[in-house]
ZABAVEX-742009 format. One record per residue (C-alpha): residue number from 0; x negated, y, z negated. Coordinates in steps of 0.001 Angstrom, whole numbers. Example, Ala and Ser with C-alpha at 12.3 -4.5 7.8 and 13.67 -1.06 7.14 Angstrom:
BEGIN
> seq/px/py/pz
> 0/-12300/-4500/-7800
> 1/-13670/-1060/-7140
//
This chain:
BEGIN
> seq/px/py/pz
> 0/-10224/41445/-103538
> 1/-8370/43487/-105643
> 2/-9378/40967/-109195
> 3/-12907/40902/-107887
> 4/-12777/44944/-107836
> 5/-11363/45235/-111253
> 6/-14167/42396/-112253
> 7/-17068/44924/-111110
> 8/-15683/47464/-112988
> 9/-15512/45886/-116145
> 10/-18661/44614/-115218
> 11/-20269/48197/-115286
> 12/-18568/49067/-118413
> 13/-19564/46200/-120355
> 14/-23213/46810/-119365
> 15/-23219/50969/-120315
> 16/-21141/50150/-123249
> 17/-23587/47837/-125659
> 18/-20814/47674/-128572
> 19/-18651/45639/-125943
> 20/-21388/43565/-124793
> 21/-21962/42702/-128333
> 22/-18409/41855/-128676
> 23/-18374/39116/-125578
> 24/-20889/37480/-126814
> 25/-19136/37213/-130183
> 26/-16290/36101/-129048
> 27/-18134/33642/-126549
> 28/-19932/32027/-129747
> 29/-16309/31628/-131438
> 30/-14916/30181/-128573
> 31/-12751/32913/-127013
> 32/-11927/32638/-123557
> 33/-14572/35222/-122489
> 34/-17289/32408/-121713
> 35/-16579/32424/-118204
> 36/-16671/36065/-118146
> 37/-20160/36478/-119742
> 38/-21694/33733/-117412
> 39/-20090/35575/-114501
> 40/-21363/39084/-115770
> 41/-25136/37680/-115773
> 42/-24782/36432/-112609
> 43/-23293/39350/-110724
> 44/-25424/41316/-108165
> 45/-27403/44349/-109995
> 46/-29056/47164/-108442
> 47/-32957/46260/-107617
> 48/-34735/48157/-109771
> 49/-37946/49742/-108112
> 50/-41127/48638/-109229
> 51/-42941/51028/-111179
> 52/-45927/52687/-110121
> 53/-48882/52222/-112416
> 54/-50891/55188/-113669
> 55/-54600/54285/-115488
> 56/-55590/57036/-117697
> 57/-59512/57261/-118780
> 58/-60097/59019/-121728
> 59/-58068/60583/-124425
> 60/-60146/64009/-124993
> 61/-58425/67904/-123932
> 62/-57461/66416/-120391
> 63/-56257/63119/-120611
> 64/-54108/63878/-124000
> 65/-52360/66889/-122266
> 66/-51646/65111/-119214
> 67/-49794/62172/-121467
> 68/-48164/64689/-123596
> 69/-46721/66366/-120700
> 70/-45834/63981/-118562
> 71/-41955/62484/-118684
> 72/-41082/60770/-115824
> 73/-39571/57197/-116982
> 74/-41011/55808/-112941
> 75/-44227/55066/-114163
> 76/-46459/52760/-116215
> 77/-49092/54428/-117656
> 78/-52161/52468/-119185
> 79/-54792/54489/-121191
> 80/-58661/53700/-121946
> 81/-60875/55013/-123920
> 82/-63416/53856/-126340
> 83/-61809/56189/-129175
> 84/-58046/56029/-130290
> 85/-58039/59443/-131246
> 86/-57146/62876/-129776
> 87/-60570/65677/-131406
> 88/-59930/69041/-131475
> 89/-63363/69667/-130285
> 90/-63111/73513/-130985
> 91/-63703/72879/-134708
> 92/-66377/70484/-134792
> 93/-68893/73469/-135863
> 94/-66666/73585/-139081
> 95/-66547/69806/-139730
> 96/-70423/69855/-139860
> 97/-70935/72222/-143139
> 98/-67204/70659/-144767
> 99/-65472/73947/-144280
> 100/-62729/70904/-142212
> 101/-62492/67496/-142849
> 102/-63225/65231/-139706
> 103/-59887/63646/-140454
> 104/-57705/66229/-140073
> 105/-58775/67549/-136673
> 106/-58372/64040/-134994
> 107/-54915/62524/-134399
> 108/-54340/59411/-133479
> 109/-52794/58542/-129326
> 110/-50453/55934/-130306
> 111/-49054/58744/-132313
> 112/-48778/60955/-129717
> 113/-46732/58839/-127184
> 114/-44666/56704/-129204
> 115/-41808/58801/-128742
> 116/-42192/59193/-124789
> 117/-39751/58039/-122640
> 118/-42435/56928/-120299
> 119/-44302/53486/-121003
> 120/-47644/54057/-122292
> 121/-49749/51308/-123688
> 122/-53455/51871/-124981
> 123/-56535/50146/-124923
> 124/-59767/50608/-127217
> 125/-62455/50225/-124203
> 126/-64947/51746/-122227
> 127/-64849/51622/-118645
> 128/-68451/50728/-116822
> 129/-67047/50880/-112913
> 130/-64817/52340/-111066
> 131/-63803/50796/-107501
> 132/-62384/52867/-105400
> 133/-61894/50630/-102700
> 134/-60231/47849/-104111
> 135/-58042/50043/-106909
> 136/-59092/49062/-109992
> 137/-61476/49472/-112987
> 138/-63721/47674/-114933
> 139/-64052/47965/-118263
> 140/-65744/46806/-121514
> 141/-64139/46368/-124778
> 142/-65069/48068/-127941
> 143/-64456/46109/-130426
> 144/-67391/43567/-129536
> 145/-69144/44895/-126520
> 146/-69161/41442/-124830
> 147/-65265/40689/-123488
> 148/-64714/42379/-119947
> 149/-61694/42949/-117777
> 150/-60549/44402/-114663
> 151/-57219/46820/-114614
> 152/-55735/47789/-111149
> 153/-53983/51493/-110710
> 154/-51547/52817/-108341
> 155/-52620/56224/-109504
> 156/-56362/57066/-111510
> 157/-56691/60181/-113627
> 158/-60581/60074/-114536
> 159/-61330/62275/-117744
> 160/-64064/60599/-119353
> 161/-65453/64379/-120141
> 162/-68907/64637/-120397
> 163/-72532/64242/-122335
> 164/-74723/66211/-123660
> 165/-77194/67382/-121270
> 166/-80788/66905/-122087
> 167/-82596/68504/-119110
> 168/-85013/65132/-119248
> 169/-86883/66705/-121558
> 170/-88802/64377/-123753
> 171/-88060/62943/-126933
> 172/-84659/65283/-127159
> 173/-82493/61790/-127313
> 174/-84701/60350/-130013
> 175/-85022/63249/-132319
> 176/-81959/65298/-131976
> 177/-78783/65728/-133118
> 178/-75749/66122/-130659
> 179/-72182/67973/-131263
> 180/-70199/66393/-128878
> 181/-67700/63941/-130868
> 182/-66762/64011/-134449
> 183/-69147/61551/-135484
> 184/-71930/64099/-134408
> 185/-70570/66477/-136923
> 186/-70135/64178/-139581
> 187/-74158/63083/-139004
> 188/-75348/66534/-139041
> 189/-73111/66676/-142184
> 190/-74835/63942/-143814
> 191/-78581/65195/-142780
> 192/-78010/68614/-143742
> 193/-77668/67306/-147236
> 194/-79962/64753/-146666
> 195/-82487/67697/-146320
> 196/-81852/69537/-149522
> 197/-81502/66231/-151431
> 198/-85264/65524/-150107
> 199/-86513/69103/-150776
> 200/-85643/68966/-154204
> 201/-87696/65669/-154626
> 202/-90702/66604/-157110
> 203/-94733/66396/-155988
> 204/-93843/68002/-152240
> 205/-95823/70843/-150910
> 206/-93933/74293/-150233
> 207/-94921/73694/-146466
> 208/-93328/70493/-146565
> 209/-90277/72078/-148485
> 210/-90207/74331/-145583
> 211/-90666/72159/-142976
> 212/-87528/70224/-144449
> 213/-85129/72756/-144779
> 214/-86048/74526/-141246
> 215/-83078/73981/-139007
> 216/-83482/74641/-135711
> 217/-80471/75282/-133134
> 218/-81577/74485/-129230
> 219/-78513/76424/-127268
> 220/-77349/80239/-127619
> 221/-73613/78871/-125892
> 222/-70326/79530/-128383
> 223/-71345/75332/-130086
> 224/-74646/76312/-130883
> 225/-73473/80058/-132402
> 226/-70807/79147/-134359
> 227/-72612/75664/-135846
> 228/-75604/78681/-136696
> 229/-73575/80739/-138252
> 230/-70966/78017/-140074
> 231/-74201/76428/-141577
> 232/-75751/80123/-142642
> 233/-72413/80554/-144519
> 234/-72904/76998/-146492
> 235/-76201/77246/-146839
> 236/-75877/81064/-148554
> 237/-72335/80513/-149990
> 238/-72507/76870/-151435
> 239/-75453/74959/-150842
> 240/-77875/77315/-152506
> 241/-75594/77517/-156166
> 242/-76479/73323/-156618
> 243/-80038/73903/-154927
> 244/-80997/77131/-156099
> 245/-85228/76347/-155654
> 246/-84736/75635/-152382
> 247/-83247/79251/-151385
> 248/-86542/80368/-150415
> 249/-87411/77450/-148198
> 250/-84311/77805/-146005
> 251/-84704/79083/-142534
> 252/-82203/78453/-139083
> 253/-83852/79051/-135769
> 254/-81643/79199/-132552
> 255/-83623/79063/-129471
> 256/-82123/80147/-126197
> 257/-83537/80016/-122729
> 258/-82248/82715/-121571
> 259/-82064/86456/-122336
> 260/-79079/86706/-124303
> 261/-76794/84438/-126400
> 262/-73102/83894/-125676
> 263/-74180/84730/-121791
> 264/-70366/84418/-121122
> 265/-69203/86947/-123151
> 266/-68837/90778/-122908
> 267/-71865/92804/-123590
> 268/-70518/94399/-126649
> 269/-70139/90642/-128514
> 270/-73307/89583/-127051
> 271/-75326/92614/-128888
> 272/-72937/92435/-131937
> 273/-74018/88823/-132606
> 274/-78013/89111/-131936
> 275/-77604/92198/-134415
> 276/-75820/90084/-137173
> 277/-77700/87325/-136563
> 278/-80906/89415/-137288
> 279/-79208/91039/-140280
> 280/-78246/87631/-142106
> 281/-82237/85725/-141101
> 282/-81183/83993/-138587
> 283/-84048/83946/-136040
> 284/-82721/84477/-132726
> 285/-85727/83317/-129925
> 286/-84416/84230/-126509
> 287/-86289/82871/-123573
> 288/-87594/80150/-125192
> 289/-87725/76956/-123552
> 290/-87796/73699/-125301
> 291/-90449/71009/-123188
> 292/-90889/68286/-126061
> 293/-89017/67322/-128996
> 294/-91472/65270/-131785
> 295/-90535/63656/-135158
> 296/-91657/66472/-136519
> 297/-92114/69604/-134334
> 298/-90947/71316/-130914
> 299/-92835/72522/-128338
> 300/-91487/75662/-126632
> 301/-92321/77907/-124114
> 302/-91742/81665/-123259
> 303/-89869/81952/-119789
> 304/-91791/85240/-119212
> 305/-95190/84658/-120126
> 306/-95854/80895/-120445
> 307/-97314/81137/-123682
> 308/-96112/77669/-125681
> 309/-95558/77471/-129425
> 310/-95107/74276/-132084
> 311/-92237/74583/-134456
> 312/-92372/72202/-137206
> 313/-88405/71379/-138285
> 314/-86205/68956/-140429
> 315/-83265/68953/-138072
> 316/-82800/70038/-134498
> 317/-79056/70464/-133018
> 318/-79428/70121/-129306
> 319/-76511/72258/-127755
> 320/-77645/73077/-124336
> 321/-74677/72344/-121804
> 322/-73204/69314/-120586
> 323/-74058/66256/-118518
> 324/-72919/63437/-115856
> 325/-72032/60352/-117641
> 326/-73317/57144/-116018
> 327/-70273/55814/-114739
> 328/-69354/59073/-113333
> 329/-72778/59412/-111485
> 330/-71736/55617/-109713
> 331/-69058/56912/-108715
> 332/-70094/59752/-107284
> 333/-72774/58081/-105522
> 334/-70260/55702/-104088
> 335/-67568/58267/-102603
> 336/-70399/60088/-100914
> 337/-70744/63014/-103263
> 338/-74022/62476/-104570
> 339/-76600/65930/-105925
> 340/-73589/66917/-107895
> 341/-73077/67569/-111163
> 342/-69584/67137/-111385
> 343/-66950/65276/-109328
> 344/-65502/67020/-106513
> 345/-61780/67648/-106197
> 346/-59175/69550/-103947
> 347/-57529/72737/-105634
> 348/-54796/70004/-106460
> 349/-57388/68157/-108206
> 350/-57391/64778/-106249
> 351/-60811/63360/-105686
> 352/-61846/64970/-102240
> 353/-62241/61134/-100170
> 354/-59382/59495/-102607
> 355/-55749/59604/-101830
> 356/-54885/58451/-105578
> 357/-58049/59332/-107757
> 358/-57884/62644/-110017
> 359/-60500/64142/-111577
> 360/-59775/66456/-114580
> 361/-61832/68395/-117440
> 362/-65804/68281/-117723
> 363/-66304/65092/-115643
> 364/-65032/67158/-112524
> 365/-65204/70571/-110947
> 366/-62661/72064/-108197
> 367/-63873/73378/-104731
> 368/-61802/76535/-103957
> 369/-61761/76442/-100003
> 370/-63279/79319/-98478
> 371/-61213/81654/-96504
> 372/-63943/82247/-93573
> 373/-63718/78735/-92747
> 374/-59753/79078/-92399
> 375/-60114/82070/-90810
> 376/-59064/80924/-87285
> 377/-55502/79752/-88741
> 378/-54634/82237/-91098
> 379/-54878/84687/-88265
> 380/-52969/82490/-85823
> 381/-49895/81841/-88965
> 382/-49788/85369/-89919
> 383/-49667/86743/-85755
> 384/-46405/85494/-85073
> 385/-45890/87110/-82112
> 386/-48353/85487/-80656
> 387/-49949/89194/-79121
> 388/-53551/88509/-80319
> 389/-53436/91364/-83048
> 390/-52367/91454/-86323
> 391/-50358/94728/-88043
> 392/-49455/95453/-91625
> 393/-45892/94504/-91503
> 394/-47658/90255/-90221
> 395/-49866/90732/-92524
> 396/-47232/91434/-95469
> 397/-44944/88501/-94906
> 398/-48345/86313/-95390
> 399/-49741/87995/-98269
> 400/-48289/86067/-101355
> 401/-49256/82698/-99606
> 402/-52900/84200/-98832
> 403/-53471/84714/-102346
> 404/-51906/82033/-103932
> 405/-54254/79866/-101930
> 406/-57361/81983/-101770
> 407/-57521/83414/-105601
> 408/-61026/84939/-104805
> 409/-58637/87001/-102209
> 410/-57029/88801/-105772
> 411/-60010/89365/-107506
> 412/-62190/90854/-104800
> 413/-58698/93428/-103970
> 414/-58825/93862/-107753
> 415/-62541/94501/-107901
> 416/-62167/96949/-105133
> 417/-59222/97944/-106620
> 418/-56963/97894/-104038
> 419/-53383/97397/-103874
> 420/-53262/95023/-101639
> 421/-55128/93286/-98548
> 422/-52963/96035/-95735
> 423/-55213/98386/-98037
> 424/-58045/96326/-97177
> 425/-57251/96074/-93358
> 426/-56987/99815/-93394
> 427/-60361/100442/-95198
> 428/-61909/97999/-92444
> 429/-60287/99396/-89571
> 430/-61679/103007/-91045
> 431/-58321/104354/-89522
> 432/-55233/106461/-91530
> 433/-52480/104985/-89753
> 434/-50181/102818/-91692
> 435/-47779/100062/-90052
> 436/-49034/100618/-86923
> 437/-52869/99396/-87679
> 438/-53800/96589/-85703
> 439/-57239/93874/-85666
> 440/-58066/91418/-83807
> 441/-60025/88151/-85226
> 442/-63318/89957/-85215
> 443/-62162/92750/-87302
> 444/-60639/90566/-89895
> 445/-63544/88757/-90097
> 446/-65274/92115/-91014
> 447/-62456/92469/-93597
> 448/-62466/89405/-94955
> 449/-66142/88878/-94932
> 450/-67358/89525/-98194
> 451/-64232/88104/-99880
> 452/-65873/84337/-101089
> 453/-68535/86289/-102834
> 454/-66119/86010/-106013
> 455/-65588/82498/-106007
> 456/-66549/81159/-109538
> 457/-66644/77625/-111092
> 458/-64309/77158/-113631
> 459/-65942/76764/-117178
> 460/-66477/73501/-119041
> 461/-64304/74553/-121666
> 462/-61113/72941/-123777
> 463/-58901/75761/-122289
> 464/-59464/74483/-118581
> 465/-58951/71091/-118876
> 466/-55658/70873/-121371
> 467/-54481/73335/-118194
> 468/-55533/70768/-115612
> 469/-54076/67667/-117689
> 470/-50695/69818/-117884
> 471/-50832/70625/-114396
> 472/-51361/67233/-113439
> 473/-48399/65742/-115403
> 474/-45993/68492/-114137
> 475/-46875/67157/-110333
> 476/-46353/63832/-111335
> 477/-43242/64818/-112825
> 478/-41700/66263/-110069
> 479/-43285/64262/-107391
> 480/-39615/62833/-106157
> 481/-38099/66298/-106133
> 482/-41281/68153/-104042
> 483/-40784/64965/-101448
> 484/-37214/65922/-101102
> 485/-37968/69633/-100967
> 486/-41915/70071/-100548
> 487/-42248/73945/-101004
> 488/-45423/75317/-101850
> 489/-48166/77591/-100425
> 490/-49233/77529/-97087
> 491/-51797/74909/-96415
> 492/-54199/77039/-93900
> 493/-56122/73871/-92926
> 494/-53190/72320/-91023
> 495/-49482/72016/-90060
> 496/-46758/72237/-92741
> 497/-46814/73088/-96695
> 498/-48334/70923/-99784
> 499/-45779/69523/-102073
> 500/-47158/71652/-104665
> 501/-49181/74422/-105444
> 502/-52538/74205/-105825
> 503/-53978/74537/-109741
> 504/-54870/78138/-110711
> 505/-56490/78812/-114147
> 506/-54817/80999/-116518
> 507/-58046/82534/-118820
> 508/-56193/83189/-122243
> 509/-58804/84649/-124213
> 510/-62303/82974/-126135
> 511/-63543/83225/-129772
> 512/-66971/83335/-131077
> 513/-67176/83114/-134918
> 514/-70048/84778/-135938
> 515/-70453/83708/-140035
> 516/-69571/85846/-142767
> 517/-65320/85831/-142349
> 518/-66324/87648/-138702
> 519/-65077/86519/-135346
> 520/-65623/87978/-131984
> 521/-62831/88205/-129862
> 522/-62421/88583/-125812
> 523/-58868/88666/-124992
> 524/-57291/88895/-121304
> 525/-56849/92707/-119969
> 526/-60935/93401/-121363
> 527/-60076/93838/-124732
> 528/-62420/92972/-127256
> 529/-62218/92985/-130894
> 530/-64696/92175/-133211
> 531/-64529/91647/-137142
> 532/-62242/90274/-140078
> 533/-59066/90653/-138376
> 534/-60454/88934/-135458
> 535/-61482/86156/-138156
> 536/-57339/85962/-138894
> 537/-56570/85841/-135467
> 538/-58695/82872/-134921
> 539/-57692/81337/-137831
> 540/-53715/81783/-136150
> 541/-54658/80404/-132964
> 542/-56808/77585/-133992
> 543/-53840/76312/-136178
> 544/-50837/76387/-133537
> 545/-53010/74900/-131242
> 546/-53452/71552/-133143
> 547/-51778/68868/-131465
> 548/-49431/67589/-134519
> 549/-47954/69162/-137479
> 550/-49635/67039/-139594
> 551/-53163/68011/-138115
> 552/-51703/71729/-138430
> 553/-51151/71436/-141814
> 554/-54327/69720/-142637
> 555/-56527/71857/-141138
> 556/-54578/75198/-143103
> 557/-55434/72701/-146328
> 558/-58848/72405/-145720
> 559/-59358/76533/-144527
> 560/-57266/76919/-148386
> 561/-59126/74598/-150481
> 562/-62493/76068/-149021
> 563/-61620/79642/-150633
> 564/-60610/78209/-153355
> 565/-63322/75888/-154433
> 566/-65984/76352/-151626
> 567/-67289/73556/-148956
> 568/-67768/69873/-150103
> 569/-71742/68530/-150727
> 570/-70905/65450/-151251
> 571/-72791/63302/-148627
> 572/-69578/61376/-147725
//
């Protein structure tokens, strides 16, 4: 007993030493006496090592590449798909368009980006067509041909297949128009924006044709369609118009927006800024113009306030007008019983609502904050402890940081009111001046509580939220042995016990609209809002550390460089 002891310890330190497992084996092959030793050491009883679980990642745009960045823990297999093998930073497609960035140095590729993970991550250049649900696995398409088909199975699915352009149905918009949703868009609208001044310049054309050429018309008044307006008013006035300088007079941009104001998600004070610059530098801002047909040649609009309907004639139409279901998405929607959505539904944890192992992150999906009237019943009953049938201040208190962490809309409506906190709001519902000693029953914190869910809001389809959610994500799949152990988190109001972890919460850092002209508009947390050349530098500051690679960083700096230096490339490569 005591040899075989001794035997299992040189056992273990042969196999966390490799230099002495090298050296058996050598002396093995020279015919030392350690044969017997080696052939003993394979055989001897190991540890079973637990099977990993697999993780199938779709996509590899904001979501999906900060989920695999983030994500460490060496228990799982992780299999990506995508059809593209390449992280976009989607933010400066408007600038790859006009040249001012090259289309290679905002793209990176993903094999770079987890070769040096300590988790197993594999890619594959596909496209998945169907997801099942039931049996755990998708089915997919490769790229490369179009014709070979295979099936992977998951332990764990994190959907972010984003989403596509939406076109409203309106007719001929897919024939005629020109997206700005991958980097391929940009470099088409690249190539036909020269295209366009190449055929303008061709001899025995009418000015009316000249015009109708070089008329570029911009369908969307969001932060895209703004920024590609302005980026291609710079080139056009700061580049294009020294190598075509007959067709100066011929130019025109149009940006039609249904609604009343472009950049509807910004502050009022950007908003009128940029409809004010816009008019300054020609561009012809149409709000409340609806687009109802899209022709080789011309669109058909139509006032939202009068009905009256008008035919453009254009050369190229960007359609930037929101975002869309993607088929596969739709199916399976429509087979997990969320169908008349536009998004997929998740859980504030983002988990599929109806699927224990499906996650939904980025444009493809949208989180349902649970209301707090429908909890009502058990908050009350968690936070009167006592059991008396009223609640006071003090109960209320010892419940508040849970209440909010799980009802956000509970902060902002407090914040709104401004309010210190939700005793404050007790004691403004109860009308009365007394302080600990207030107490309500369930009706009166109803009344409290009733107008609270008026502030829930759907998160944006923006890069910010979803590289949040795909780090969010990660960091509960990272810790998912340690919350099992010790599963702390916010109260979970809808039954017994706590969830393992807290629910997702987006963190709104601040939004840019460049406006043309070395002028960005800034709205930064806390209201503030800045507007000018120095916004322009902060841009450029943020934009750059937020590449995903130091080689994309430096790149991109390159490009913004060589562009003051010797202007935007024409060249219709």
């Amino acid at each position: 007993m005591k040899g075989l002891s001794l035997y299992k310890r040189a056992s273990r330190g042969f196999h966390e030493h490799p230099f002495l497992s090298k050296f058996a084996i050598l002396c093995a092959v020279s015919g030392g006496g350690l044969v017997a030793f080696a052939d003993a050491n394979a055989m001897a009883p190991s540890e079973v090592v637990p099977k990993k679980k697999k993780i199938v990642v779709l996509g590899t745009g904001w979501a999906g590449t900060s989920f695999l960045k983030k994500l460490d823990n060496p228990l799982y297999d992780v299999q990506v798909i995508s059809p593209r093998n390449y992280f976009a930073f989607t933010p400066l497609l408007p600038s790859v368009t006009c040249g001012t960035v090259e289309a290679r140095s905002i793209v990176e590729p993903i094999r770079n980006i987890v070769r040096k993970k300590n988790v197993d991550v594999s890619f594959w250049e596909a496209e998945c067509f169907k997801i099942d649900a039931v049996n755990k696995k998708v089915h997919c398409r490769s790229n490369s041909n179009g014709k070979e088909e295979f099936d992977v199975e998951y332990d764990y699915l994190v959907i972010a297949m984003g989403a596509r352009s939406n076109t409203f149905n309106t007719p001929g918009v897919v024939e005629h128009c020109n997206f700005l949703k991958e980097v391929e868009d940009a470099q088409k609208i690249r190539r036909e924006v020269i295209d366009s001044f190449e055929k303008a310049s061709l001899p025995n054309l009418s000015d009316e044709e000249r015009k109708r050429i070089l008329h570029f018309v911009v369908v969307g008044g969001g932060p895209t369609g703004v920024e590609f307006a302005a980026e291609l008013h710079d080139y056009v006035n700061e580049d294009l118009v020294r190598l075509y300088p007959a067709a100066k007079d011929f130019v025109k941009i149009t940006l039609l927006e249904a609604a009343d104001h472009i950049l509807g998600m910004f502050d009022k004070r950007i908003t009128d800024f940029a409809e004010e610059k816009f008019k300054r530098d020609g561009i012809d801002v149409q709000l409340g113009s609806m687009v109802v047909k899209v022709s080789d040649k011309e669109i058909s609009t139509k006032v939202r306030g009068n009905g009256s309907t008008a035919s453009i004639p254009y050369g190229m139409v960007v359609w930037s007008t929101g975002i869309g279901t993607h088929p596969v998405i739709r199916d399976f929607m429509q087979q997990i019983g969320q169908t008349n959505r536009r998004a997929v539904a998740t859980d504030e944890w983002l988990r599929v609502e109806g699927c224990n192992d499906i996650y939904a992150l980025g444009d493809c999906a949208t989180v349902n904050q649970r209301k707090v009237m429908e909890d009502i019943s058990a908050i009350f009953k968690k936070a009167d402890k006592d059991n008396s049938g009223t609640l006071t201040v003090k109960e209320f208190k010892e419940v508040i940081n849970d209440i909010c962490e799980r009802y956000p809309q509970v902060e902002l409506y407090l914040k709104n009111k401004k309010l210190h906190n939700i005793a404050d709001l007790l004691k403004e519902a109860k009308g009365d001046a007394a302080k600990e000693t207030i107490e309500l029953n369930i009706e009166e914190l109803k009344k409290a509580l009733s107008e609270v869910d008026s502030q829930m809001k759907f998160l944006p389809a923006t890069a910010q939220v979803a590289s949040q959610q795909g780090t969010y994500l990660a960091t509960c799949f990272n810790r998912i042995e340690e919350a099992e152990k010790n599963p702390e988190g916010p109260l979970r109001f809808r039954g017994e016990g706590r969830h393992r972890f807290r629910p997702f919460r987006y963190k709104h850092l601040g939004q840019f609209a460049p406006l043309g002209g070395e002028q960005t508009a800034a709205q930064l947390p806390g209201d503030w809002v800045s507007i000018g050349h120095s916004s322009q530098w902060l841009w450029y500051s943020v934009y750059a550390s937020k590449q995903v690679s130091w080689r994309t960083r430096a790149l991109v700096v390159s490009d913004w460089t060589r562009r003051f230096i010797f202007g935007r490339d024409s060249s219709r490569i």
